[in-house]
KOLGU-4560 file (N, C-alpha, C; in nm, 3 decimals, padded with zeros to 5 digits):
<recs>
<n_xx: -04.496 n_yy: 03.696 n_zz: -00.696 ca_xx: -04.474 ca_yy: 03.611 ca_zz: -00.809 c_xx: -04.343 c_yy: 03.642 c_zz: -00.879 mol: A seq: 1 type: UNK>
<n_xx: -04.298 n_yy: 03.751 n_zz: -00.897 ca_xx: -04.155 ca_yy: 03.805 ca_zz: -00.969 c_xx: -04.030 c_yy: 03.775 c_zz: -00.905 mol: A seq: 2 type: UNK>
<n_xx: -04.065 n_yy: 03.732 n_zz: -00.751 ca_xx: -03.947 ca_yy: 03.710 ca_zz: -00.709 c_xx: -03.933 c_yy: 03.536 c_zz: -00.697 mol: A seq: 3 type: UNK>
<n_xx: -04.025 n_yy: 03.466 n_zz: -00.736 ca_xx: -04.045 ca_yy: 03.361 ca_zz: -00.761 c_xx: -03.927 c_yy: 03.313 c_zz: -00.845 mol: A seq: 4 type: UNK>
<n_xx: -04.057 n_yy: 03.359 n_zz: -00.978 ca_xx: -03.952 ca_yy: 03.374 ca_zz: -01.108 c_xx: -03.824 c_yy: 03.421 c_zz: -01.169 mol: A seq: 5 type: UNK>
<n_xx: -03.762 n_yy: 03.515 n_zz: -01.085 ca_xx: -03.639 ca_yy: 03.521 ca_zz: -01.064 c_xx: -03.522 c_yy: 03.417 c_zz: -00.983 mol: A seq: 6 type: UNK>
<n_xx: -03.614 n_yy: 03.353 n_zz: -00.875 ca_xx: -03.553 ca_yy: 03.273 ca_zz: -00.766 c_xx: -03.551 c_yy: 03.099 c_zz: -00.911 mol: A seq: 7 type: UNK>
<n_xx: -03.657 n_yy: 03.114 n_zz: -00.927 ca_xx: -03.657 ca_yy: 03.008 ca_zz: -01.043 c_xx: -03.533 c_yy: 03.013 c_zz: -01.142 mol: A seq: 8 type: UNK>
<n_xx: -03.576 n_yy: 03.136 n_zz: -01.206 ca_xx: -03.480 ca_yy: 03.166 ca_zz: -01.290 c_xx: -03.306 c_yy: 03.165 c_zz: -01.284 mol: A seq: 9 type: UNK>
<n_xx: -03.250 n_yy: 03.206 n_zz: -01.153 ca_xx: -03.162 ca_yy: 03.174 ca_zz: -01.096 c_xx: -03.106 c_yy: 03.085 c_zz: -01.065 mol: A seq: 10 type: UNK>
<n_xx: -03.189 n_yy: 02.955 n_zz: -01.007 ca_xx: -03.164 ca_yy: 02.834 ca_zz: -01.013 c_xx: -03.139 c_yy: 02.760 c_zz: -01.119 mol: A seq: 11 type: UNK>
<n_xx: -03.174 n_yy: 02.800 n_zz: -01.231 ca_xx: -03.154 ca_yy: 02.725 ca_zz: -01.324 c_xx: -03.104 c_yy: 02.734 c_zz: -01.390 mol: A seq: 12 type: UNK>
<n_xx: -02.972 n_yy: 02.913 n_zz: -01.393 ca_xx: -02.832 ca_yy: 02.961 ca_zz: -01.435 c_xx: -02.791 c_yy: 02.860 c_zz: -01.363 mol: A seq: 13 type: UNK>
<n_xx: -02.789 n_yy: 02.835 n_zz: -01.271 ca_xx: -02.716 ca_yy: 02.778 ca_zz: -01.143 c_xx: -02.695 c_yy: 02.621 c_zz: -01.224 mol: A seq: 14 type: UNK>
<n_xx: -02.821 n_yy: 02.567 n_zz: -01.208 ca_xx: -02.802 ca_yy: 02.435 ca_zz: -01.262 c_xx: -02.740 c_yy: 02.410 c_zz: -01.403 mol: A seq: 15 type: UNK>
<n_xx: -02.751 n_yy: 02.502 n_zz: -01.474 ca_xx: -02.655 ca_yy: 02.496 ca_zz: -01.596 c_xx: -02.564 c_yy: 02.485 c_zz: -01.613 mol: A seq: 16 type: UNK>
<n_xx: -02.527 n_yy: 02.597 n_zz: -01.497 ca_xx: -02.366 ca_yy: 02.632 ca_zz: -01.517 c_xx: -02.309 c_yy: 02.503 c_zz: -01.447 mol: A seq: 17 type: UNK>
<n_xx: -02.357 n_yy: 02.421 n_zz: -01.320 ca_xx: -02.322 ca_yy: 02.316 ca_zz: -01.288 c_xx: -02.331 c_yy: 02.212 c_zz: -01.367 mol: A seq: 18 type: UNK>
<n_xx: -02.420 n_yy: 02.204 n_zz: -01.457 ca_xx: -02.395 ca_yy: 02.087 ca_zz: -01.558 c_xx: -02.287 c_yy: 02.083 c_zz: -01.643 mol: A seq: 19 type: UNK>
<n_xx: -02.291 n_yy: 02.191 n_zz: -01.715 ca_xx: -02.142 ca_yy: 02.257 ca_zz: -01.805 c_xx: -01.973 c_yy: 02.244 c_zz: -01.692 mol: A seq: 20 type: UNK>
<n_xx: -01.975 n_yy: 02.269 n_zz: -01.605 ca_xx: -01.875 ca_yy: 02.224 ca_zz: -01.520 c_xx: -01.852 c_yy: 02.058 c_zz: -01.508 mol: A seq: 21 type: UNK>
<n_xx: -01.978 n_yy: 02.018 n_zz: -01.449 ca_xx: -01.979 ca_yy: 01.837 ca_zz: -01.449 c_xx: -01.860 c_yy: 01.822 c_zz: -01.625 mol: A seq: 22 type: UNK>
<n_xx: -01.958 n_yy: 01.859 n_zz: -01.709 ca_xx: -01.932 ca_yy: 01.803 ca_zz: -01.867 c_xx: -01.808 c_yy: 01.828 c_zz: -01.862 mol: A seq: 23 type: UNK>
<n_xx: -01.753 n_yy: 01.949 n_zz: -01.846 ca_xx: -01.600 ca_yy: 02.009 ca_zz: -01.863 c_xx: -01.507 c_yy: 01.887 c_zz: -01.780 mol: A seq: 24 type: UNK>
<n_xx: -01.512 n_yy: 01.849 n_zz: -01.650 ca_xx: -01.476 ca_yy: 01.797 ca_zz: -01.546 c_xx: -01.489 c_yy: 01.638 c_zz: -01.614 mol: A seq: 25 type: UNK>
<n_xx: -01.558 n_yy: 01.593 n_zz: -01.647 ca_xx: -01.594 ca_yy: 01.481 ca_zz: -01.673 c_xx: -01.490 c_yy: 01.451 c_zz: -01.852 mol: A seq: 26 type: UNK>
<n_xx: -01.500 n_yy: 01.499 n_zz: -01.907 ca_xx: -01.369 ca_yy: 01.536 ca_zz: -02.029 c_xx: -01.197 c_yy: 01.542 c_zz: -01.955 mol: A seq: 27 type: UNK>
<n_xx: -01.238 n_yy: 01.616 n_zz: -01.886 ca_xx: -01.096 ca_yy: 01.594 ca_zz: -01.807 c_xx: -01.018 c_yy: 01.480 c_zz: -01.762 mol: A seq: 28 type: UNK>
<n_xx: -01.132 n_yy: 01.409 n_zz: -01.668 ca_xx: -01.118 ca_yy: 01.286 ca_zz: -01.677 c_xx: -01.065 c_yy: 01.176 c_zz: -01.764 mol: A seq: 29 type: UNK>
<n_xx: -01.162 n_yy: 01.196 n_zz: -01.849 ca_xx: -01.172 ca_yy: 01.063 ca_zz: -01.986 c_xx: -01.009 c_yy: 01.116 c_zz: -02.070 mol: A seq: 30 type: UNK>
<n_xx: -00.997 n_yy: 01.227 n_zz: -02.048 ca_xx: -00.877 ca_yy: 01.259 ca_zz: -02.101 c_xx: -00.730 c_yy: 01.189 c_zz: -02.028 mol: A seq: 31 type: UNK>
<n_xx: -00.766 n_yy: 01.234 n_zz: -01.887 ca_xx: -00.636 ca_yy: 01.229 ca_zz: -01.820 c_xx: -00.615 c_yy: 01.037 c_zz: -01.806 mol: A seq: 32 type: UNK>
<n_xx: -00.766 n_yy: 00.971 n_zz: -01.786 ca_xx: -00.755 ca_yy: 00.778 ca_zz: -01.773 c_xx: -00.683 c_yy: 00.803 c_zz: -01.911 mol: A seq: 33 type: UNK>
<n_xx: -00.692 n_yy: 00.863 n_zz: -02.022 ca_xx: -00.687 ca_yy: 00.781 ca_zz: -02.168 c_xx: -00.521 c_yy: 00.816 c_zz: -02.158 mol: A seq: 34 type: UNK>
<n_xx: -00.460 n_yy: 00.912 n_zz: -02.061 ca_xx: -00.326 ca_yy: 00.905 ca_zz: -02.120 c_xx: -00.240 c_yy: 00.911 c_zz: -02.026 mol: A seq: 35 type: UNK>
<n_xx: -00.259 n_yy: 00.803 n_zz: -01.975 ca_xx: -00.196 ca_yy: 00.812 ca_zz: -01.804 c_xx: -00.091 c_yy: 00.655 c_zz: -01.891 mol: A seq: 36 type: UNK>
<n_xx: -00.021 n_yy: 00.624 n_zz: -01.769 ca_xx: 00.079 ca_yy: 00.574 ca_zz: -01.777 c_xx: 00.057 c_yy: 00.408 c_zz: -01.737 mol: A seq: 37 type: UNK>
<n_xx: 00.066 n_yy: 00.308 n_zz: -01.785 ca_xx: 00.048 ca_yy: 00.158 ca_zz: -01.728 c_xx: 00.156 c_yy: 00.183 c_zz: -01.620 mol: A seq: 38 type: UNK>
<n_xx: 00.112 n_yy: 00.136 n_zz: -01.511 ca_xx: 00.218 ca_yy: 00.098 ca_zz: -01.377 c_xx: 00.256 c_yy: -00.074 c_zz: -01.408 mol: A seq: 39 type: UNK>
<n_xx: 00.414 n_yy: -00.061 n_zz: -01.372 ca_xx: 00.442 ca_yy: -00.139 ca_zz: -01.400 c_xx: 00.410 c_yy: -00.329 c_zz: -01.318 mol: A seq: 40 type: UNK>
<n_xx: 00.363 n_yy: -00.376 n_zz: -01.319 ca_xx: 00.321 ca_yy: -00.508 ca_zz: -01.266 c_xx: 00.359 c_yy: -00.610 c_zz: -01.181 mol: A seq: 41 type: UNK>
<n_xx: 00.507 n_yy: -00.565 n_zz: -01.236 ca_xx: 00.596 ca_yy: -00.635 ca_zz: -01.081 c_xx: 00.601 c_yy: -00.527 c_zz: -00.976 mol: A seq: 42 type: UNK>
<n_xx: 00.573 n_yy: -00.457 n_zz: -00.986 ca_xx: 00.552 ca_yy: -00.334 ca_zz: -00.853 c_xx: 00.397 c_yy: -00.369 c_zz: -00.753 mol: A seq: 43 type: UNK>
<n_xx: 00.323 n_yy: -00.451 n_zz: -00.836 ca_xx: 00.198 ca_yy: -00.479 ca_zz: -00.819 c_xx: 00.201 c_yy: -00.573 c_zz: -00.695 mol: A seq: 44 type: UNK>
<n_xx: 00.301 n_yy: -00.628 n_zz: -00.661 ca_xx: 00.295 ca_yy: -00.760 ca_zz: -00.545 c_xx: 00.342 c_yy: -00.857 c_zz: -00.620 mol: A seq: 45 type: UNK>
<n_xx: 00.308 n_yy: -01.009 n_zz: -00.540 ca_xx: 00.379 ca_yy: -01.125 ca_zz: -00.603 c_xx: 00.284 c_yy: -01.172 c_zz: -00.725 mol: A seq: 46 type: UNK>
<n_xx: 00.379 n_yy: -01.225 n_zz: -00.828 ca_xx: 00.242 ca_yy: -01.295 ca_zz: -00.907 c_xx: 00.196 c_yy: -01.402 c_zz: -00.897 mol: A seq: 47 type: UNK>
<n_xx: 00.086 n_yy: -01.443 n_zz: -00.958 ca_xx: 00.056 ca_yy: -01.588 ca_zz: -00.934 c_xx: 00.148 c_yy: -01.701 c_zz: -00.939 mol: A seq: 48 type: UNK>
<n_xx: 00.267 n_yy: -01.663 n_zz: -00.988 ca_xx: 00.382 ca_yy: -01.789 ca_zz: -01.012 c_xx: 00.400 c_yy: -01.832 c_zz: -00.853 mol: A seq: 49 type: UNK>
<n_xx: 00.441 n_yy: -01.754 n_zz: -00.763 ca_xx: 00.519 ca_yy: -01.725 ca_zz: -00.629 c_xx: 00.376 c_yy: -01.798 c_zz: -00.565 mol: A seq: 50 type: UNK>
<n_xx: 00.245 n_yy: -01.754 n_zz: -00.605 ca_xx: 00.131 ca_yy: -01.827 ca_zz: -00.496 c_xx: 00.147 c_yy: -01.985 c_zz: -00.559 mol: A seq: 51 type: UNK>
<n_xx: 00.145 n_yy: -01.994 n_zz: -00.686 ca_xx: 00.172 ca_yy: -02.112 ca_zz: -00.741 c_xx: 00.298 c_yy: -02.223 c_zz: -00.651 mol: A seq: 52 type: UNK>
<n_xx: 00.386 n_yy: -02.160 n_zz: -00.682 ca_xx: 00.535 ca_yy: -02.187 ca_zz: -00.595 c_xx: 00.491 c_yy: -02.271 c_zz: -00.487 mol: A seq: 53 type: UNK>
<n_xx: 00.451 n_yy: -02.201 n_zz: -00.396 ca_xx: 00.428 ca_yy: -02.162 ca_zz: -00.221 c_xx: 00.303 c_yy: -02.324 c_zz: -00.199 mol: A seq: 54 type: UNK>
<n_xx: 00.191 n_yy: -02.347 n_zz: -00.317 ca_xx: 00.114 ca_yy: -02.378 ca_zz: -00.299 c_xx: 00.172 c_yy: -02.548 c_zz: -00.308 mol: A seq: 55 type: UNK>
<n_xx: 00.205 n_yy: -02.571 n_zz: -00.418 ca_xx: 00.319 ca_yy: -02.641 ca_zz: -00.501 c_xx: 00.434 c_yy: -02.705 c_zz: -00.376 mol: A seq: 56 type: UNK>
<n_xx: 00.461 n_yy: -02.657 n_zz: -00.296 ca_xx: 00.561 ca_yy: -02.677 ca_zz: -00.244 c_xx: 00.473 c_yy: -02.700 c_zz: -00.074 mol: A seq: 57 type: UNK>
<n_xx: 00.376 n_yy: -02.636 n_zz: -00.040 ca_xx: 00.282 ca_yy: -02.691 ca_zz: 00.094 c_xx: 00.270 c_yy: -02.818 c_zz: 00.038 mol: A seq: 58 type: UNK>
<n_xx: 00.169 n_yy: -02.839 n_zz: -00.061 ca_xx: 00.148 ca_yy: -02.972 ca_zz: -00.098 c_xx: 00.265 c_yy: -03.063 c_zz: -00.126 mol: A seq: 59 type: UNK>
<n_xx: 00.358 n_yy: -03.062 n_zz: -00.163 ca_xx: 00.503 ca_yy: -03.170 ca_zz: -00.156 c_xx: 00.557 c_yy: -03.235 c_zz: -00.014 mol: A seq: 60 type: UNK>
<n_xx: 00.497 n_yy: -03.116 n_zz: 00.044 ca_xx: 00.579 ca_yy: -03.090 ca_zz: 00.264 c_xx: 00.467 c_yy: -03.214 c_zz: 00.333 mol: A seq: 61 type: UNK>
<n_xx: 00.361 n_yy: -03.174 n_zz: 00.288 ca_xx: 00.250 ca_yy: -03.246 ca_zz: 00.293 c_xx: 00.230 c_yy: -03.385 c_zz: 00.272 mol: A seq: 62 type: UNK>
<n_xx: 00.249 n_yy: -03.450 n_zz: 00.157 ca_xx: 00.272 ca_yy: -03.508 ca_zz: 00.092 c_xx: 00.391 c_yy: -03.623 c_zz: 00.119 mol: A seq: 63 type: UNK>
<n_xx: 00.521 n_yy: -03.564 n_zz: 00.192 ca_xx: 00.615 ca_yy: -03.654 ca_zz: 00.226 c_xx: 00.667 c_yy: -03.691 c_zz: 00.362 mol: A seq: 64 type: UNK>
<n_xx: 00.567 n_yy: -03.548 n_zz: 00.444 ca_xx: 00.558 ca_yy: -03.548 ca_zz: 00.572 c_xx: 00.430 c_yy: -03.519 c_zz: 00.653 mol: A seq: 65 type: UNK>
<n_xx: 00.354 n_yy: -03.631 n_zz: 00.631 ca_xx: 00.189 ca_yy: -03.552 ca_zz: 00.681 c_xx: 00.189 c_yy: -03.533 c_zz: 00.835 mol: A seq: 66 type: UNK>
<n_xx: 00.294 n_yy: -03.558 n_zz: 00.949 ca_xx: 00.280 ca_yy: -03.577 ca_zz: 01.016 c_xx: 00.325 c_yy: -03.452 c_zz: 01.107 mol: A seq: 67 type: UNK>
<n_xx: 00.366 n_yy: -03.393 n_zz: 01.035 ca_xx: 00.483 ca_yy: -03.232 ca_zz: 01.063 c_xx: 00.345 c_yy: -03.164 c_zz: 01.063 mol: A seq: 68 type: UNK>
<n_xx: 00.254 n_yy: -03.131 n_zz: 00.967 ca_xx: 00.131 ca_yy: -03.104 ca_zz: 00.948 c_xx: -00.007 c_yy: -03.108 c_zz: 01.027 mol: A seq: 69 type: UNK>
<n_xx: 00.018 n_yy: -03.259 n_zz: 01.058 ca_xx: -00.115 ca_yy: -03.297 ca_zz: 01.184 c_xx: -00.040 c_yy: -03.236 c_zz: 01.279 mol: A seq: 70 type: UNK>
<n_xx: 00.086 n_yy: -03.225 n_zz: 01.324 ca_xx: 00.111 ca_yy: -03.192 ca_zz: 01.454 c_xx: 00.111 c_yy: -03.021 c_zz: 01.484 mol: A seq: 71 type: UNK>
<n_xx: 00.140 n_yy: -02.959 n_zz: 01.368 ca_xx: 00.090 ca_yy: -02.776 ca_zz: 01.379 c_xx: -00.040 c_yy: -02.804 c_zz: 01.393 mol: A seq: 72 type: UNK>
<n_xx: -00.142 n_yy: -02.868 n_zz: 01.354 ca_xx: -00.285 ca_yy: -02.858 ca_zz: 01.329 c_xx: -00.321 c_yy: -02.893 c_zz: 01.491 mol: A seq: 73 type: UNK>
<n_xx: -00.268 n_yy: -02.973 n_zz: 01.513 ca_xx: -00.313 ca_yy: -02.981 ca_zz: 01.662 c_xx: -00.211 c_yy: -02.866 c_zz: 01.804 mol: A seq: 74 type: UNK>
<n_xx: -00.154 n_yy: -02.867 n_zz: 01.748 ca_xx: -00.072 ca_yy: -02.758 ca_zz: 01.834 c_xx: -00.133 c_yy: -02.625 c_zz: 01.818 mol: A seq: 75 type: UNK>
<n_xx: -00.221 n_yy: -02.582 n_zz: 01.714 ca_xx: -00.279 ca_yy: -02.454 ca_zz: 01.661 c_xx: -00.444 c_yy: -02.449 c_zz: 01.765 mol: A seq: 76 type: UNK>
<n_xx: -00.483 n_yy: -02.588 n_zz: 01.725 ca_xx: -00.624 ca_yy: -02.621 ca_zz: 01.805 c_xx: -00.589 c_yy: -02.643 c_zz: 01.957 mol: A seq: 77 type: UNK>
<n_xx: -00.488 n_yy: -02.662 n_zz: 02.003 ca_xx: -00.481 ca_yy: -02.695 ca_zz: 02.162 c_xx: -00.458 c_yy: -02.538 c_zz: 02.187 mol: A seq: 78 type: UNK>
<n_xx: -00.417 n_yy: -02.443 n_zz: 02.142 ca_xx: -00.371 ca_yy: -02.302 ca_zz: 02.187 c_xx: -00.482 c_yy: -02.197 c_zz: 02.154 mol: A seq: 79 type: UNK>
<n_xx: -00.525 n_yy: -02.274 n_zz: 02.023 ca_xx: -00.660 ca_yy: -02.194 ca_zz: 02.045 c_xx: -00.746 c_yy: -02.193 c_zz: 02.173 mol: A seq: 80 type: UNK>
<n_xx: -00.841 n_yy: -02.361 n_zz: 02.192 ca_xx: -00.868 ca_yy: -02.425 ca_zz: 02.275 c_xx: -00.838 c_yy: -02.345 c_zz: 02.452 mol: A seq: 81 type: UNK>
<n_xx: -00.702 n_yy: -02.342 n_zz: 02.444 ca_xx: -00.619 ca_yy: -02.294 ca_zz: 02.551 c_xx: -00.679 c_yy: -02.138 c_zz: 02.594 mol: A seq: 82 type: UNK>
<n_xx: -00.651 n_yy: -02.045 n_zz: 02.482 ca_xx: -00.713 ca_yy: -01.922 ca_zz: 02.482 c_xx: -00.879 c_yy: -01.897 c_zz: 02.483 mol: A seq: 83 type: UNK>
<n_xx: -00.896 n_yy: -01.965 n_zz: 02.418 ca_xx: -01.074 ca_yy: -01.949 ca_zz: 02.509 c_xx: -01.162 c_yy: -02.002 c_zz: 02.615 mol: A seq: 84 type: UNK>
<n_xx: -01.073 n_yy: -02.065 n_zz: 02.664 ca_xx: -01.060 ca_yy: -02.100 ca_zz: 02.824 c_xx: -01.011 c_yy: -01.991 c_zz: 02.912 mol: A seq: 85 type: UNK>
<n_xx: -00.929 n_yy: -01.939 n_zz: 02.876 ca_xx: -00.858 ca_yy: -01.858 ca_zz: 02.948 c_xx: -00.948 c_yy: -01.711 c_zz: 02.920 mol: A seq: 86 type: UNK>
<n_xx: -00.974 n_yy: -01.688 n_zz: 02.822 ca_xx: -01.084 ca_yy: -01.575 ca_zz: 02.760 c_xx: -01.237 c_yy: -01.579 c_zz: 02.865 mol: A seq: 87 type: UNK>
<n_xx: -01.246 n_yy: -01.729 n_zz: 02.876 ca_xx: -01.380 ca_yy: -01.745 ca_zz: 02.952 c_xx: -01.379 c_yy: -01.748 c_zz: 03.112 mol: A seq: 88 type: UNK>
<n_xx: -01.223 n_yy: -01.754 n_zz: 03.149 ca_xx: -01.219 ca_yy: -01.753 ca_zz: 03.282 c_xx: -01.192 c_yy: -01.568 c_zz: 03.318 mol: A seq: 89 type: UNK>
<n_xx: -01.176 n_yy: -01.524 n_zz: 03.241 ca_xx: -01.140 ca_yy: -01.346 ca_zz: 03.218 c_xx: -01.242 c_yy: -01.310 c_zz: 03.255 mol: A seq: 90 type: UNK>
<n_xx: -01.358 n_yy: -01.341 n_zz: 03.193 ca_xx: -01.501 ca_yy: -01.278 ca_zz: 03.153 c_xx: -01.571 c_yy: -01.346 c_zz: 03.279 mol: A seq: 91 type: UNK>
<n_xx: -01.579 n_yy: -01.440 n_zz: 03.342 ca_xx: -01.656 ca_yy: -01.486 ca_zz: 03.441 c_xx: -01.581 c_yy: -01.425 c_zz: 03.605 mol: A seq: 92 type: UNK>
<n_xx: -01.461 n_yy: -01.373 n_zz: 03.588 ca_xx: -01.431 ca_yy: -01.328 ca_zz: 03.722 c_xx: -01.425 c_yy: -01.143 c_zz: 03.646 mol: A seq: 93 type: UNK>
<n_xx: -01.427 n_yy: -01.105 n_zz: 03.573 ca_xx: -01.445 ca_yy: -00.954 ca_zz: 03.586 c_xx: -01.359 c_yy: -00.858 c_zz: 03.487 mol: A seq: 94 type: UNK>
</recs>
């Protein structure tokens, strides 16, 4: 029974002292988020203006040339098309 209660007892220096570490560790934290530095935003990638732009400007291409458009769309589907034919003739000989 004494070595129980010691083994008990031990464990639960143990778990203390690990809680008091968490707490310490966890302060550290809240300290170091609260005084850290904003990164600056144009470092961040493009902003929505540039997707705006891009989007803005598909739709105009679109719009004055639908036909430039249908013809990637079908040139994209015939090569697809193309490749899984060719994918399926791969797989049926080995």
């Amino acid at each position: 029974m004494t070595t129980e209660t010691k083994d008990a007892d031990a464990r639960l220096d143990r778990l203390n002292a690990n809680l008091a570490r968490v707490e310490e560790l966890s302060k550290r934290l809240t300290s170091a988020l609260t005084h850290r530095r904003n990164a600056d935003p144009s470092l961040q990638g493009p902003s929505q203006e540039v997707y705006l732009k891009a989007a803005a400007a598909y739709v105009a291409e679109m719009m004055q040339n639908p036909s430039k458009i249908l013809e990637h769309q079908i040139g994209y589907w015939g090569k697809s098309l193309k490749h899984y034919v060719e994918a399926q003739h791969t797989l049926v000989r080995g």
